[in-house]
MARLO-973491 format. One line per field, with one value per residue: x, y negated, z negated of N, C-alpha, C in turn; residue number from 1; residue in one letter. Coordinates in nm, 3 decimals. Atoms other than C-alpha are relative to their C-alpha. Layout:
% MARLO-973491
n_c1 = c(X:...) .
n_c2 = c(Y:...) .
n_c3 = c(Z:...) .
ca_c1 = c(X:...) .
ca_c2 = c(Y:...) .
ca_c3 = c(Z:...) .
c_c1 = c(X:...) .
c_c2 = c(Y:...) .
c_c3 = c(Z:...) .
pos = c(NUM:...) .
code = c(A:...) .
% end
This chain:
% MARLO-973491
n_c1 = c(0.024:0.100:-0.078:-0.035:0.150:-0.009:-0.038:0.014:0.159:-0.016:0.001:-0.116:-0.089:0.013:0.072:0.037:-0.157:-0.034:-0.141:-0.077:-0.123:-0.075:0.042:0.147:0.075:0.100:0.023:0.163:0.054:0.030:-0.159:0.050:-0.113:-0.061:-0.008:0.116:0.092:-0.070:-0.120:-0.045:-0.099:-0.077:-0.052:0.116:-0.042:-0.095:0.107:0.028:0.167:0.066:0.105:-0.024:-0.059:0.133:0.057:-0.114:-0.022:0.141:0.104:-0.058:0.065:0.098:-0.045:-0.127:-0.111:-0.059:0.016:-0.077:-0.074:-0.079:-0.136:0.061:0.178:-0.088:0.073:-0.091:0.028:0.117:0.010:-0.116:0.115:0.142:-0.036:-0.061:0.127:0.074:-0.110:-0.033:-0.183:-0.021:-0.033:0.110:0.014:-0.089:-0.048:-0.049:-0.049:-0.045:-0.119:-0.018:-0.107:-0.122:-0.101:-0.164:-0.046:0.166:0.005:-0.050:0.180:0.080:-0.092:0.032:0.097:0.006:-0.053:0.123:0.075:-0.096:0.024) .
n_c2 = c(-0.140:-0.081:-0.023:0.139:0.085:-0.122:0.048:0.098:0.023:-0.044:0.100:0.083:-0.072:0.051:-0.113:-0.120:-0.024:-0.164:-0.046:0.129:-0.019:0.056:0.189:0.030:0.041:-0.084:-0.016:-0.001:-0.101:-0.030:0.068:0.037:-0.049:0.031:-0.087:-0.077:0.048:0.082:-0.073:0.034:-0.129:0.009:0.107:0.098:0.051:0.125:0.113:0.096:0.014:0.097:0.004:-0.100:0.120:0.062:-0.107:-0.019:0.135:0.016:-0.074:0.078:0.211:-0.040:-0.071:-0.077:0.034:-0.096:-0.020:-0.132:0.019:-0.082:0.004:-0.077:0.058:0.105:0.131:0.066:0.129:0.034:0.037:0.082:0.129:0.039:0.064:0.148:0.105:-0.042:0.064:-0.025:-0.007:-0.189:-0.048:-0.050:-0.114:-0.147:-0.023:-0.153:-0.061:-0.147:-0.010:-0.144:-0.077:-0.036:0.064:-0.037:0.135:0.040:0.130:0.054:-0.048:0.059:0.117:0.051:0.012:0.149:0.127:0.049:0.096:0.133:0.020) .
n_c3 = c(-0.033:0.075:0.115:0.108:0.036:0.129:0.088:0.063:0.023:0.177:0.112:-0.003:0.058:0.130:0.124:0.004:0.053:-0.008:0.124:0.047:-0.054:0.134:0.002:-0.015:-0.125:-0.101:-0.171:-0.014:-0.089:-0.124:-0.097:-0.103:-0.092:-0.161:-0.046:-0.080:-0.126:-0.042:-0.087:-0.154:-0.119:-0.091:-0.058:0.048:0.133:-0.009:-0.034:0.159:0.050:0.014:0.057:0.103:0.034:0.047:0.083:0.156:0.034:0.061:0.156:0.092:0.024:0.075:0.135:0.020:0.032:-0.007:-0.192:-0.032:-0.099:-0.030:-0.153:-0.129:-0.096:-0.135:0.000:0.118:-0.042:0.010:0.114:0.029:-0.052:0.055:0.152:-0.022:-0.037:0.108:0.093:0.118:0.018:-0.025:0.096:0.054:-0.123:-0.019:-0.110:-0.020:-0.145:-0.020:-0.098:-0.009:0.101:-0.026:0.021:0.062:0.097:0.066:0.018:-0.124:-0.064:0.097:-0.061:-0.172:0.060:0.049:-0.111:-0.103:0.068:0.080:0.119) .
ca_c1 = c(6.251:6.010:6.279:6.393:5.989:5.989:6.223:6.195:5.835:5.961:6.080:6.385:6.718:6.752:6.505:6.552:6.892:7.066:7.342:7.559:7.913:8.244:8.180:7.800:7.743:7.470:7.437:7.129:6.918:6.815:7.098:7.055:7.209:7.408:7.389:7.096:6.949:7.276:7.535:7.774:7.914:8.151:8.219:7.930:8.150:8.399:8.100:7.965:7.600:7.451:7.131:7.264:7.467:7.121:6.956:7.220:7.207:6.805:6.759:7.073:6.847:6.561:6.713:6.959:7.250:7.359:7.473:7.603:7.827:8.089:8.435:8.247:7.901:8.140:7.935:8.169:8.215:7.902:7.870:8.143:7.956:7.654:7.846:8.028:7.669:7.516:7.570:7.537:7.873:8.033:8.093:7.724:7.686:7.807:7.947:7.962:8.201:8.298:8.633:8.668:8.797:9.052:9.224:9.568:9.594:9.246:9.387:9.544:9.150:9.043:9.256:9.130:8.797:8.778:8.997:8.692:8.455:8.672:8.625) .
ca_c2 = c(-10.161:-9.916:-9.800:-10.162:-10.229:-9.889:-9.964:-10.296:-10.282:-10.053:-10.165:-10.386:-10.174:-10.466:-10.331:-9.992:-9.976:-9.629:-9.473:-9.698:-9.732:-9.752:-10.149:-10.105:-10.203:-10.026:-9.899:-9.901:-9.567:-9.665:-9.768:-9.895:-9.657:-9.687:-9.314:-9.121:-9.321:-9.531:-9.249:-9.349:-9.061:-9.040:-9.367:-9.564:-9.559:-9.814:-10.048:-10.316:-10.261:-10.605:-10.486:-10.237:-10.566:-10.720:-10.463:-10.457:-10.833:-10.826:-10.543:-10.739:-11.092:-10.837:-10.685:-10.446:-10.408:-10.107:-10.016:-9.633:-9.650:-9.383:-9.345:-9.071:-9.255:-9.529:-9.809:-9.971:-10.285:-10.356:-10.327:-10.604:-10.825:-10.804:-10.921:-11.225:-11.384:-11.292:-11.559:-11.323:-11.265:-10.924:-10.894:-10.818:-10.555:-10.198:-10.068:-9.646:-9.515:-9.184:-9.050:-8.672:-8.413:-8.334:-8.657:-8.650:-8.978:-9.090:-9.426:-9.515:-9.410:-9.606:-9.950:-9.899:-9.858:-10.213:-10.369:-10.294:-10.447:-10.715:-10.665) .
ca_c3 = c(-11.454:-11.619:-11.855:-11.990:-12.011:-12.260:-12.439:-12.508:-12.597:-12.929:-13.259:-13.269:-13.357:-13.604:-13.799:-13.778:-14.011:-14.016:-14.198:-14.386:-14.274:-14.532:-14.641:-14.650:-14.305:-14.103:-13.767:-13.632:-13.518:-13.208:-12.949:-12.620:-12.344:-12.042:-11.981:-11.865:-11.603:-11.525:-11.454:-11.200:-10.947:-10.697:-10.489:-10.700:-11.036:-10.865:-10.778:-11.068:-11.114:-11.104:-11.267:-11.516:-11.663:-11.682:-11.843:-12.117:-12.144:-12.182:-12.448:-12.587:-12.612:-12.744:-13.034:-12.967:-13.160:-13.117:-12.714:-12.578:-12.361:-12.213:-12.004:-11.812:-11.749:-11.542:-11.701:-11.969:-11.726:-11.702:-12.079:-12.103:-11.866:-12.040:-12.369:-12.187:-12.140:-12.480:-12.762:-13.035:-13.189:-13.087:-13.450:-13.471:-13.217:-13.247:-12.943:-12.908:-12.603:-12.567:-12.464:-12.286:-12.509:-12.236:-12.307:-12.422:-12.571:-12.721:-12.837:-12.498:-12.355:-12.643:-12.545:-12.150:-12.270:-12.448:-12.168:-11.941:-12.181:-12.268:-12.590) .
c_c1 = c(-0.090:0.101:0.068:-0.115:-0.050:0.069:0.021:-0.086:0.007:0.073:0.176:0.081:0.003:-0.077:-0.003:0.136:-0.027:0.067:0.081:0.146:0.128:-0.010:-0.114:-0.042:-0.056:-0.056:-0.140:-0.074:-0.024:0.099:-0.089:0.075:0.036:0.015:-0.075:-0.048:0.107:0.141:0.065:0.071:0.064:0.012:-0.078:0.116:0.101:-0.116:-0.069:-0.172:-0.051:-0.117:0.018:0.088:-0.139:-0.103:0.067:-0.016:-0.160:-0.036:0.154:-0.122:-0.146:-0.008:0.104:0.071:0.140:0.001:0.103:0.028:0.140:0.137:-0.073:-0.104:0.074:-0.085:0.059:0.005:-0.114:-0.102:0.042:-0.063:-0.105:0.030:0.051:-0.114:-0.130:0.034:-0.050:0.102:0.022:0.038:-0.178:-0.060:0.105:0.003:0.075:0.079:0.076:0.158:-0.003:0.076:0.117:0.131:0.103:0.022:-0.103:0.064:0.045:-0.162:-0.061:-0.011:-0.104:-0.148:-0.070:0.071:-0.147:-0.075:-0.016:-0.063:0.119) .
c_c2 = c(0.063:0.047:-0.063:-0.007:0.138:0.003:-0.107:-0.059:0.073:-0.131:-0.084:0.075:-0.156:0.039:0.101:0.039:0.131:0.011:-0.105:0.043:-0.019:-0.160:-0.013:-0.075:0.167:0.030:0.026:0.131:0.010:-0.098:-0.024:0.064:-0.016:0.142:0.055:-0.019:-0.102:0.060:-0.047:0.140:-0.037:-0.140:-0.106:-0.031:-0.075:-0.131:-0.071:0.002:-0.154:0.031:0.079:-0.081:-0.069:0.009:0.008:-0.138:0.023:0.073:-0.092:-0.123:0.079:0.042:0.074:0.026:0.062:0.074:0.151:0.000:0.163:-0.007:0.076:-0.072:-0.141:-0.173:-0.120:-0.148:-0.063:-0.041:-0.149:-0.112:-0.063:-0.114:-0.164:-0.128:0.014:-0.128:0.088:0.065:0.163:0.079:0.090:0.106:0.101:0.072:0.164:-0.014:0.138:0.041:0.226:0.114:0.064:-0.126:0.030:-0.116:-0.095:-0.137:-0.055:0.003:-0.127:-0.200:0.007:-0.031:-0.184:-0.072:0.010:-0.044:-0.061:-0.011:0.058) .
c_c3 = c(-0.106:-0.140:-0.068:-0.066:-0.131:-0.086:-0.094:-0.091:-0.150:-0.080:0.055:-0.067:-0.132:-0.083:-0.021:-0.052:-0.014:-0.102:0.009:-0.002:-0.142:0.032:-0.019:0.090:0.060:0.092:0.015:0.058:0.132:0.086:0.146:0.121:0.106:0.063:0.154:0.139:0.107:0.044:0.075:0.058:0.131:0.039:-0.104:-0.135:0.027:0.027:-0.131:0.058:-0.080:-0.150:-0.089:-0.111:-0.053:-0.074:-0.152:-0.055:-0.063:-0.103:-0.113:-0.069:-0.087:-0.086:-0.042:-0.038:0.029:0.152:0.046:0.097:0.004:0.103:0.130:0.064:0.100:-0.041:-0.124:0.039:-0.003:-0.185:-0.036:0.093:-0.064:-0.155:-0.007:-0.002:-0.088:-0.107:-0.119:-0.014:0.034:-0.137:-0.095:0.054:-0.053:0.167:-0.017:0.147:-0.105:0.057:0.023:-0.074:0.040:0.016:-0.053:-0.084:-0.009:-0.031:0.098:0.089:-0.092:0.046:0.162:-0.048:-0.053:0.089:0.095:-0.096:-0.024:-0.116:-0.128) .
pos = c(1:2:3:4:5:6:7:8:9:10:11:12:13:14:15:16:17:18:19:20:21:22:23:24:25:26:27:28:29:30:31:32:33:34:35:36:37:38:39:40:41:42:43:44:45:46:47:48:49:50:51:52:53:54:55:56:57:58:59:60:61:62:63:64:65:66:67:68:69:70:71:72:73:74:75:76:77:78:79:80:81:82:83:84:85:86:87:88:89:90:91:92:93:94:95:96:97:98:99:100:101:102:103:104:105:106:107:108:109:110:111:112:113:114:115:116:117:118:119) .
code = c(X:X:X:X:X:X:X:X:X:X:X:X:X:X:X:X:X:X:X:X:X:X:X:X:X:X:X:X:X:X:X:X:X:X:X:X:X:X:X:X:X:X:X:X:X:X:X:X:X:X:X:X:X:X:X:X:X:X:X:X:X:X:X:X:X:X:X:X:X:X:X:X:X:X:X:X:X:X:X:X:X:X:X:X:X:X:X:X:X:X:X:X:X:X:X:X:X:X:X:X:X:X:X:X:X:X:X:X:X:X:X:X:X:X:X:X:X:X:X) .
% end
């Protein structure tokens, strides 16, 4: 798609270290999102986006490290796909999700969250 072929074509989040985390590890500035253009609404956010899996896998294999992901944007599975068919370790990847601020129990959100990702 036009918006893998734009992003991919910049620098490599590997090179583009960010702020440094407690431990002196460093997230990377530029993330790879599952938002904007990958929303899911109504009936669509039970459906598995083939190509939004593929997309995640390819800017994975291009540099990526760093991937934004959300409970609301409905694309978390698809994250978690992309990771099963990646071999770089998931210990090297940072992985943002979001949880709604009208949760009630952010680490129970947190837990579902990573069960769809399997991670």
């Amino acid at each position: 798609s036009l918006s893998l072929h734009i992003m991919a074509s910049g620098s490599s989040s590997r090179s583009s270290v960010g702020p440094s985390l407690p431990g002196g590890v460093s997230i990377p500035w530029l993330g790879y999102g599952t938002g904007t253009a990958w929303f899911k609404r109504g009936p669509a956010r039970e459906e598995v986006n083939e190509d939004l899996a593929a997309s995640i896998q390819k800017a994975i294999e291009v540099g990526y490290v760093h991937l934004d992901t959300a409970e609301s944007y409905g694309t978390e599975t698809e994250v978690g796909m992309a990771l099963s068919k990646v071999s770089i370790p998931r210990s090297s990847l940072f992985i943002c999700t979001k949880v709604n601020k009208s949760i009630k129990d952010p680490i129970k959100s947190l837990e579902a969250s990573l069960s769809r990702m399997n991670t």
